[in-house]
C-alpha positions as CSV (number, residue, x, y, z in Angstrom):
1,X,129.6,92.3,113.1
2,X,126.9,91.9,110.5
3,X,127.4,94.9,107.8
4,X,124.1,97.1,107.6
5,X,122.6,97.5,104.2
6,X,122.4,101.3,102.8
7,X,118.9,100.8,102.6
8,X,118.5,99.0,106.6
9,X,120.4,102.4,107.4
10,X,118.2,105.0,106.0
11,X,114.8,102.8,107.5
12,X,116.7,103.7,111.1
13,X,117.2,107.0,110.3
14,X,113.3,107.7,109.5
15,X,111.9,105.4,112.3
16,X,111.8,107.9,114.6
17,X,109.7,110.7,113.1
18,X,106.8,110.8,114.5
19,X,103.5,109.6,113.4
20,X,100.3,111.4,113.6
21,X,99.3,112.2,117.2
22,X,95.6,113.0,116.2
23,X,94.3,111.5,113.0
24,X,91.3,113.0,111.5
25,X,89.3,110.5,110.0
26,X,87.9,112.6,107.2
27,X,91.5,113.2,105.5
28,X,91.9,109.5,106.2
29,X,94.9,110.1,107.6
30,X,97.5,106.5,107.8
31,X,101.1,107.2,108.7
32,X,103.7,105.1,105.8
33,X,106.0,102.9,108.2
34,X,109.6,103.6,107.9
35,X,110.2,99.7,106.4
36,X,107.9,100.9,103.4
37,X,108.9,104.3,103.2
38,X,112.9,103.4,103.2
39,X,111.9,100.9,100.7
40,X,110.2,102.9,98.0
41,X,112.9,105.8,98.6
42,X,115.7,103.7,98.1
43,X,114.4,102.2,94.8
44,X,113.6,105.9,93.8
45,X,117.6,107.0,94.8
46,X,118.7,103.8,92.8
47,X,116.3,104.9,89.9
48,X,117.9,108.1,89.8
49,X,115.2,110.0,91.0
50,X,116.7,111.4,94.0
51,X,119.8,112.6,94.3
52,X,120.6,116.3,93.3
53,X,116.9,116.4,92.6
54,X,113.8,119.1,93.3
55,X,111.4,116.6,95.2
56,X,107.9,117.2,95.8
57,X,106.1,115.3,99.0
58,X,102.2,115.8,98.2
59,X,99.8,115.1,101.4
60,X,103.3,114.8,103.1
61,X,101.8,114.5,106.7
62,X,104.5,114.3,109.1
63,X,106.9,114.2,106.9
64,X,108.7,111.0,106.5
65,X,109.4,110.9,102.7
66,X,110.4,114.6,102.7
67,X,113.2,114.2,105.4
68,X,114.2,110.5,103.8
69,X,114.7,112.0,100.4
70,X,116.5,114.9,102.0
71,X,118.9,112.1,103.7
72,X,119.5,110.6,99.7
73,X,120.5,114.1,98.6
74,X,117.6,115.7,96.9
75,X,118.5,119.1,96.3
76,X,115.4,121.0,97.4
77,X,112.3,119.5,98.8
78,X,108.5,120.7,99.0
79,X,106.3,119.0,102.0
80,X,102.4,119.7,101.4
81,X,99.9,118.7,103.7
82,X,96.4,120.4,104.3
83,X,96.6,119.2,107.9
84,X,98.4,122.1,109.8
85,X,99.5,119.9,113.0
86,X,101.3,117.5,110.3
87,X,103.1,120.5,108.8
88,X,104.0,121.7,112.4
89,X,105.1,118.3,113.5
90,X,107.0,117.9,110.3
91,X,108.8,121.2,110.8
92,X,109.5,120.4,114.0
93,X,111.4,117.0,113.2
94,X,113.2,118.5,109.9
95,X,114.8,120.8,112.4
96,X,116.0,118.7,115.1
97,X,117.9,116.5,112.3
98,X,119.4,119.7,111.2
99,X,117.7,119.5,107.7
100,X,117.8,122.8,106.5
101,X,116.5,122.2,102.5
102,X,112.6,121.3,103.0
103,X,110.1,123.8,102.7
104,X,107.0,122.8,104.5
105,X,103.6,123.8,103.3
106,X,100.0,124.0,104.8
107,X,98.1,124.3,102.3
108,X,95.8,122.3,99.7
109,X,97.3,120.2,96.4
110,X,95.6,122.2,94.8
111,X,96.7,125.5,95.3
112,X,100.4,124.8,93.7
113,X,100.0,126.6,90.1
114,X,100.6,124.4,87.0
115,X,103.3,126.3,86.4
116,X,105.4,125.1,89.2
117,X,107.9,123.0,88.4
118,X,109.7,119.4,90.0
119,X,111.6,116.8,89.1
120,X,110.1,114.3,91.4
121,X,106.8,114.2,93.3
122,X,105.7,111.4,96.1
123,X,102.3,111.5,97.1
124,X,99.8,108.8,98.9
125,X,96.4,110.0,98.5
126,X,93.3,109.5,100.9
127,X,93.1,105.7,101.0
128,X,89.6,104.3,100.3
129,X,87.2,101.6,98.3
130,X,87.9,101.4,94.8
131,X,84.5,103.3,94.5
132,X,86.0,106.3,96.3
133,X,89.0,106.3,93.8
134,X,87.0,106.1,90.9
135,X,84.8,109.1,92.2
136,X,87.7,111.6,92.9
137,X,89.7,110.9,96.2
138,X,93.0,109.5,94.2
139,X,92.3,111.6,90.5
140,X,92.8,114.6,92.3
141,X,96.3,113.8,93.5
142,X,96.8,112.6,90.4
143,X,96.0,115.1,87.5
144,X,98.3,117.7,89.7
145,X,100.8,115.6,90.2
146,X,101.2,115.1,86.0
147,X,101.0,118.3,86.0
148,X,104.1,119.9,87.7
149,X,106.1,116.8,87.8
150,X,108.5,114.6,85.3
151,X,108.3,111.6,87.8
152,X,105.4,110.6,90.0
153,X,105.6,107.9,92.7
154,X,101.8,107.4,93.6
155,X,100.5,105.0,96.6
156,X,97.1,103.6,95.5
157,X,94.5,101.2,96.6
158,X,96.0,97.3,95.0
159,X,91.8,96.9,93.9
160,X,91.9,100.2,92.1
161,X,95.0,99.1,89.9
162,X,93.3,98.9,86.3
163,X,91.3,102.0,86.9
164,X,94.7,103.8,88.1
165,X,96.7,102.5,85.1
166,X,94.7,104.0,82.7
167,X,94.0,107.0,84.7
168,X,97.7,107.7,84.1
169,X,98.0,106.5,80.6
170,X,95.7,109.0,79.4
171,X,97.3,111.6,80.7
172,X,100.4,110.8,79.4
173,X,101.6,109.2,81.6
174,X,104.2,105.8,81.1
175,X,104.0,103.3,84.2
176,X,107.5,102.0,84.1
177,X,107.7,100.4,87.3
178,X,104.8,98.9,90.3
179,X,106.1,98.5,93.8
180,X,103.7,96.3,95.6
181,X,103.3,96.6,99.8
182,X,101.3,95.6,102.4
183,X,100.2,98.7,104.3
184,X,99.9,98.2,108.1
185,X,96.8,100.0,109.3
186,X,96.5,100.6,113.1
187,X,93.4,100.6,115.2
188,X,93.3,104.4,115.1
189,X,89.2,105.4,114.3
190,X,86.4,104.7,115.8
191,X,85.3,102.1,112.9
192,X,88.6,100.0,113.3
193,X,87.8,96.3,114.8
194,X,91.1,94.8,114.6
195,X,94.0,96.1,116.2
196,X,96.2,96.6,112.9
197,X,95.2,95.2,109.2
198,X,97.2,95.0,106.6
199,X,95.9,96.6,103.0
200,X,97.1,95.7,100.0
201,X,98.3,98.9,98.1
202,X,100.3,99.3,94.7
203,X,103.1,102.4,93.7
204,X,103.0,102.9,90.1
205,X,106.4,105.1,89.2
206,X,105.4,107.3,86.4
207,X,107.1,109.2,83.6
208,X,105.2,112.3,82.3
209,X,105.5,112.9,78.9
Protein backbone atom coordinates (compact mmCIF):
# COMPACT_ATOMS: atom_id res chain seq x y z
CA UNK A 1 0.00 0.00 0.00
CA UNK A 2 1.21 3.44 -1.23
CA UNK A 3 2.51 5.46 1.97
CA UNK A 4 0.47 8.84 2.33
CA UNK A 5 2.46 11.99 2.45
CA UNK A 6 2.10 14.14 5.86
CA UNK A 7 1.00 16.85 3.80
CA UNK A 8 -1.73 14.34 1.46
CA UNK A 9 -2.98 13.57 5.10
CA UNK A 10 -3.69 16.93 6.55
CA UNK A 11 -5.47 18.00 2.73
CA UNK A 12 -8.00 14.87 3.81
CA UNK A 13 -8.44 16.05 6.98
CA UNK A 14 -9.70 19.67 5.88
CA UNK A 15 -11.64 18.52 2.79
CA UNK A 16 -14.60 18.13 4.51
CA UNK A 17 -15.21 21.53 6.09
CA UNK A 18 -17.62 23.06 4.57
CA UNK A 19 -17.61 25.80 2.07
CA UNK A 20 -19.75 28.75 2.08
CA UNK A 21 -23.53 27.84 1.69
CA UNK A 22 -24.41 31.50 0.70
CA UNK A 23 -21.79 33.77 -0.72
CA UNK A 24 -22.38 37.35 -0.63
CA UNK A 25 -20.93 38.95 -3.50
CA UNK A 26 -20.04 42.22 -1.83
CA UNK A 27 -17.35 40.53 0.64
CA UNK A 28 -16.38 38.64 -2.49
CA UNK A 29 -16.54 35.79 -0.67
CA UNK A 30 -14.24 32.41 -2.51
CA UNK A 31 -13.80 29.40 -0.35
CA UNK A 32 -9.54 28.26 -0.48
CA UNK A 33 -9.69 24.47 -1.62
CA UNK A 34 -8.26 22.04 0.83
CA UNK A 35 -5.27 21.10 -2.01
CA UNK A 36 -4.14 24.93 -1.62
CA UNK A 37 -4.93 25.43 1.84
CA UNK A 38 -2.98 21.94 3.01
CA UNK A 39 -0.34 23.26 0.81
CA UNK A 40 0.45 26.73 2.17
CA UNK A 41 -0.10 25.31 5.84
CA UNK A 42 2.31 22.71 5.53
CA UNK A 43 5.08 24.94 4.14
CA UNK A 44 4.13 27.36 7.05
CA UNK A 45 4.49 24.04 9.81
CA UNK A 46 7.83 23.24 7.93
CA UNK A 47 8.82 27.03 8.11
CA UNK A 48 8.34 26.95 11.73
CA UNK A 49 5.51 29.05 11.84
CA UNK A 50 3.08 26.69 13.26
CA UNK A 51 3.63 24.54 15.72
CA UNK A 52 3.32 25.73 19.49
CA UNK A 53 2.35 28.93 17.84
CA UNK A 54 -0.52 31.84 18.61
CA UNK A 55 -2.14 31.87 14.90
CA UNK A 56 -4.28 34.38 13.65
CA UNK A 57 -6.88 33.52 10.68
CA UNK A 58 -8.05 37.11 9.30
CA UNK A 59 -11.36 37.01 7.01
CA UNK A 60 -11.24 33.28 8.15
CA UNK A 61 -14.73 32.38 6.54
CA UNK A 62 -15.47 28.87 7.32
CA UNK A 63 -12.69 28.19 8.79
CA UNK A 64 -10.31 25.95 6.95
CA UNK A 65 -6.88 27.47 7.83
CA UNK A 66 -7.93 27.91 11.46
CA UNK A 67 -8.83 24.19 12.11
CA UNK A 68 -5.70 23.04 9.61
CA UNK A 69 -3.21 24.99 11.74
CA UNK A 70 -4.96 23.63 14.82
CA UNK A 71 -4.32 19.93 13.33
CA UNK A 72 -0.18 21.12 12.97
CA UNK A 73 -0.23 22.19 16.61
CA UNK A 74 -0.65 25.82 16.90
CA UNK A 75 -1.13 26.61 20.37
CA UNK A 76 -3.95 29.08 20.27
CA UNK A 77 -5.85 30.23 17.25
CA UNK A 78 -8.02 33.40 16.38
CA UNK A 79 -10.72 32.91 13.45
CA UNK A 80 -12.07 36.52 12.18
CA UNK A 81 -14.64 36.87 9.74
CA UNK A 82 -17.22 39.75 9.41
CA UNK A 83 -19.58 37.29 7.89
CA UNK A 84 -21.65 35.89 10.95
CA UNK A 85 -22.94 32.58 9.04
CA UNK A 86 -19.10 31.82 8.33
CA UNK A 87 -18.27 32.24 12.00
CA UNK A 88 -21.25 29.98 12.88
CA UNK A 89 -20.40 27.39 10.35
CA UNK A 90 -16.88 27.52 11.41
CA UNK A 91 -17.79 26.96 15.03
CA UNK A 92 -19.90 24.48 14.15
CA UNK A 93 -17.09 22.32 12.37
CA UNK A 94 -14.20 23.13 15.03
CA UNK A 95 -16.55 21.33 17.39
CA UNK A 96 -17.47 18.29 15.66
CA UNK A 97 -13.50 17.63 15.16
CA UNK A 98 -13.30 18.10 18.87
CA UNK A 99 -10.96 21.27 18.45
CA UNK A 100 -11.24 22.86 21.54
CA UNK A 101 -8.16 25.83 21.03
CA UNK A 102 -9.91 28.26 18.27
CA UNK A 103 -11.60 31.22 19.30
CA UNK A 104 -13.94 32.33 16.56
CA UNK A 105 -14.81 35.90 16.05
CA UNK A 106 -17.59 37.97 14.18
CA UNK A 107 -16.40 40.86 13.90
CA UNK A 108 -14.41 43.40 11.57
CA UNK A 109 -10.25 43.31 11.02
CA UNK A 110 -10.39 46.20 12.13
CA UNK A 111 -11.70 46.12 15.45
CA UNK A 112 -8.52 43.94 16.85
CA UNK A 113 -6.47 46.79 18.82
CA UNK A 114 -2.79 47.20 17.72
CA UNK A 115 -1.92 46.12 20.83
CA UNK A 116 -2.87 42.57 20.37
CA UNK A 117 -0.41 40.33 19.82
CA UNK A 118 0.45 36.93 17.35
CA UNK A 119 2.91 35.07 16.20
CA UNK A 120 1.43 34.15 12.98
CA UNK A 121 -1.44 35.68 10.92
CA UNK A 122 -3.15 34.07 7.51
CA UNK A 123 -5.39 36.18 5.79
CA UNK A 124 -6.85 36.25 2.00
CA UNK A 125 -8.43 39.49 1.45
CA UNK A 126 -11.45 40.36 -0.90
CA UNK A 127 -10.11 39.18 -4.28
CA UNK A 128 -10.44 41.80 -7.05
CA UNK A 129 -8.69 43.88 -10.15
CA UNK A 130 -5.38 45.15 -9.46
CA UNK A 131 -7.29 48.59 -9.46
CA UNK A 132 -9.34 47.43 -6.40
CA UNK A 133 -6.02 46.47 -4.54
CA UNK A 134 -4.42 49.51 -5.17
CA UNK A 135 -7.54 51.52 -3.92
CA UNK A 136 -7.91 49.75 -0.43
CA UNK A 137 -9.55 46.15 -0.65
CA UNK A 138 -6.00 44.29 0.10
CA UNK A 139 -4.10 47.48 2.13
CA UNK A 140 -6.53 47.09 4.66
CA UNK A 141 -5.74 43.53 5.47
CA UNK A 142 -2.51 44.42 5.17
CA UNK A 143 -1.46 47.44 7.44
CA UNK A 144 -3.35 45.34 10.46
CA UNK A 145 -1.90 42.48 9.74
CA UNK A 146 1.92 44.25 10.16
CA UNK A 147 0.57 45.49 12.86
CA UNK A 148 -0.19 42.60 15.47
CA UNK A 149 1.74 40.00 13.70
CA UNK A 150 5.69 38.81 13.51
CA UNK A 151 4.71 36.56 10.38
CA UNK A 152 2.04 37.31 7.78
CA UNK A 153 1.00 34.80 5.08
CA UNK A 154 -1.09 37.11 2.64
CA UNK A 155 -3.15 35.70 -0.60
CA UNK A 156 -3.11 38.45 -3.27
CA UNK A 157 -4.15 39.04 -6.75
CA UNK A 158 -0.75 37.45 -9.06
CA UNK A 159 -1.35 41.08 -11.30
CA UNK A 160 -1.07 43.14 -8.09
CA UNK A 161 2.46 41.55 -7.19
CA UNK A 162 4.76 44.78 -7.59
CA UNK A 163 2.24 46.99 -5.98
CA UNK A 164 1.94 44.35 -2.94
CA UNK A 165 5.76 44.01 -2.62
CA UNK A 166 6.28 47.34 -1.94
CA UNK A 167 3.20 47.83 -0.04
CA UNK A 168 4.94 45.47 2.43
CA UNK A 169 8.40 46.68 2.19
CA UNK A 170 7.50 50.05 3.38
CA UNK A 171 6.05 48.96 6.23
CA UNK A 172 8.67 46.92 7.28
CA UNK A 173 8.00 44.28 6.07
CA UNK A 174 10.76 41.48 4.50
CA UNK A 175 9.14 39.10 1.72
CA UNK A 176 11.13 36.02 2.37
CA UNK A 177 9.18 33.60 0.52
CA UNK A 178 6.16 33.71 -2.61
CA UNK A 179 3.89 30.69 -2.96
CA UNK A 180 2.35 30.86 -6.28
CA UNK A 181 -1.47 28.99 -6.89
CA UNK A 182 -4.01 28.82 -9.18
CA UNK A 183 -7.20 29.64 -7.42
CA UNK A 184 -10.27 27.65 -8.56
CA UNK A 185 -13.25 29.99 -8.72
CA UNK A 186 -16.72 28.37 -9.00
CA UNK A 187 -19.71 29.67 -10.86
CA UNK A 188 -21.17 30.98 -7.63
CA UNK A 189 -22.59 34.99 -8.60
CA UNK A 190 -24.68 36.09 -10.82
CA UNK A 191 -21.70 37.61 -13.12
CA UNK A 192 -19.88 34.17 -13.34
CA UNK A 193 -20.01 32.75 -17.19
CA UNK A 194 -17.91 29.85 -16.80
CA UNK A 195 -18.56 27.17 -14.57
CA UNK A 196 -15.14 27.39 -12.56
CA UNK A 197 -11.94 29.74 -13.60
CA UNK A 198 -8.85 29.49 -12.36
CA UNK A 199 -7.08 32.92 -11.06
CA UNK A 200 -3.78 33.36 -10.77
CA UNK A 201 -2.97 34.56 -7.08
CA UNK A 202 0.50 34.90 -5.23
CA UNK A 203 1.26 34.33 -1.05
CA UNK A 204 4.02 36.52 -0.06
CA UNK A 205 5.28 35.09 3.59
CA UNK A 206 6.33 38.12 5.53
CA UNK A 207 8.54 38.98 8.43
CA UNK A 208 7.70 42.25 10.37
CA UNK A 209 10.36 43.95 11.57
Amino acid sequence: MKKISKQRHLEMLIQDVPIHPNPKVDLEQYSTSAIIAADLLWNAYSLGDISSKTIMDFGCGTGIFSIASSLLGANKIYGIDIDEESIEIASETAKRKNIENIEFIHSDISEVPNDFKVDTLFQNPPFGSQKKAISGSDTKFINKAVAISDVVYSFHMASTHDYIYDYFEKLGGKISHEFKYNFPIPKIYDFHTKEIKEVKVIVFRVEIS
